[in-house]
C-alpha positions, 0 to 999 in steps of 0.5 A: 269243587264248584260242583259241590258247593254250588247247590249250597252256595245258590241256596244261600245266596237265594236265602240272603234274598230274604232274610236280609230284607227280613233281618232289616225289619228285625233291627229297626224293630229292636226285637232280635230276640224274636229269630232266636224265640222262633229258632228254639222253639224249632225243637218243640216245634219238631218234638209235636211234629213226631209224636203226632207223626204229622210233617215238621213244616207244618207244626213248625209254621203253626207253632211259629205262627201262634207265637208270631201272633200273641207276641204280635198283641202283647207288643201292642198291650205292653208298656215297656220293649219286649225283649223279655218276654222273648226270652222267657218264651224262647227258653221255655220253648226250648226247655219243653222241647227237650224234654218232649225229645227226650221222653219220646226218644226211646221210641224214635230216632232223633237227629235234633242237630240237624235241625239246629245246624243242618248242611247247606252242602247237603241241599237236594235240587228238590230242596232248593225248589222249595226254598225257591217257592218260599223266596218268592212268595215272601218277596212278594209280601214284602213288595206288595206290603213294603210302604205299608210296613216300613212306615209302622216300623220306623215311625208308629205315631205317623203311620197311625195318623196315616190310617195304618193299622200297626197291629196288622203290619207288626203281624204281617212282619212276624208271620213271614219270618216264621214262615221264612224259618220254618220252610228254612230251618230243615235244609240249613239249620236254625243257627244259619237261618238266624244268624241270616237273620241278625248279623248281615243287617248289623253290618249294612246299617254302618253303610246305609243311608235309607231302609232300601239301601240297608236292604241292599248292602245287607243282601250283599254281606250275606252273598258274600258271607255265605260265599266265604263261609262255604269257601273256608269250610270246604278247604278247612273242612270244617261244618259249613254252616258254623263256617258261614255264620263265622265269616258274616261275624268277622264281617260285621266286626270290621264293620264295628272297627270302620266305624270306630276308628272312622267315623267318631 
C-alpha cells in the first residue's frame, strides 16, 4: 500500500507547503474568489493551448497571469470588494472555454476532466520534480517578499505611509498563485489544487494568533488532509482527489463546530 500512494501523497504534502501559505493571503485578502477565477479559466486556458497546439503550462500561466494583473489594477481603481468581478470573469472564462472545447473536439481528443479532477496517485517522479522546482521557487518569492507582502495585506493605509507600493505587492501575491495553479493543475486537478488553496487556511484561523502561525496550522491541516484523503480513497476506492478535499471539508467543519460551542 505504501508504495502506491507514497508519490501522491509526497506531492500533496510538497503542495501543502505552498498553497497554504498562499491560501492564507487569499483569506486576509477577502477574494477567495480569485482560485476558483484562475481554476475555471483553466479550461479556456487549455482549449487555446490545443487549438494553436502550444504546451498547456504555458497558455495556462499567461492566461493566469494576464488576468492576475488586470484584477490586480482594478482592485486599485474600484470602490467597492471585487468579489463580483471575480465571478463574472470566472463564468465567462469557463463559458468560453467550453464552447472553444466543444467546437474543436471533433478534431481533438479531449479529456477535460482530468484537468479539473486529475489523479494525485498518478504522479510520475518527473511530476513530482517539477512540482518540486515550483515549490521552491514560490517559496522563495514569499520568503524574500514575505514583510513586503504581509503589511499591504493586513494593513494597506500603513504600509502606504511605509512607502510600500500596494499595486505591486497585490500583484506579486496574484502572480505566484497563478503560476502555483498553473504548474499544479495538470498533475492534481483544479478542484484539489483550490480547495488547497481556501479550506486549510479556513480551518487554521480558528487557531492561530499571528499570520505565521496561521501558515503554519494551515500547512499541518492540508498534510493531514491530504494523508487522510488518499487513506479513505485508497480502502474506499473512491476518486482520490474528491476524497482529499472531503476530508480537509470535514475538518474545517470540526474546526467551525470548536469554535461555536467553545469559543461564544
Amino acid at each position: 500500500m505504501f508504495k502506491l500512494i507514497f508519490l501522491g501523497w509526497l506531492t500533496g504534502v510538497i503542495l501543502s507547503l505552498t498553497t497554504a501559505a498562499l491560501g492564507s493571503f487569499v483569506l486576509w485578502r477577502r477574494i477567495a474568489s480569485f482560485g476558483d477565477t484562475l481554476s475555471h479559466s483553466s479550461i479556456l486556458g487549455i482549449a487555446i493551448s490545443i487549438i494553436f497546439n502550444i504546451n498547456s503550462f504555458f497558455s495556462l500561466f499567461l492566461l493566469m497571469s494576464i488576468l492576475a494583473i488586470i484584477l490586480a489594477w482594478l482592485e486599485t481603481l474600484l470602490p467597492f470588494a471585487i468579489d463580483t468581478i471575480l465571478n463574472i470573469i470566472s463564468h465567462s472564462t469557463l463559458s468560453l472555454g467550453i464552447i472553444l472545447m466543444s467546437i474543436i473536439s471533433n478534431n481533438h481528443r479531449i479529456d477535460v476532466t482530468h484537468y479539473l479532477f486529475g489523479d494525485l496517485l498518478a504522479v510520475t517522479k518527473y511530476d513530482l520534480i517539477i512540482i518540486v522546482i515550483n515549490s521552491i521557487i514560490i517559496l522563495s518569492i514569499l520568503y524574500y517578499y514575505w514583510n513586503y507582502i504581509l503589511s499591504a495585506t493586513i494593513n494597506e493605509e500603513l504600509a502606504q505611509a511605509d512607502g510600500i507600493n500596494i499595486f505591486y505587492a497585490r500583484l506579486i501575491i496574484m502572480l505566484i498563485i497563478a503560476l502555483n495553479i498553473s504548474i499544479s493543475i495538470k498533475f492534481v486537478g483544479a478542484l484539489l489544487i483550490t480547495s488547497l488553496l481556501i479550506i486549510p487556511p479556513a480551518t487554521a484561523q480558528h487557531f492561530s494568533n499571528s499570520p505565521e502561525n496561521m501558515v503554519i496550522i494551515s500547512i499541518l491541516v492540508s498534510i493531514i488532509s491530504v494523508t487522510g484523503g488518499i487513506i479513505f480513497s485508497f480502502y474506499a476506492h473512491t476518486p482520490t482527489s474528491p476524497s482529499i478535499v472531503l476530508f480537509s471539508s470535514f475538518l474545517c467543519l470540526i474546526s467551525n463546530i470548536r469554535k461555536y460551542f467553545f469559543y461564544k
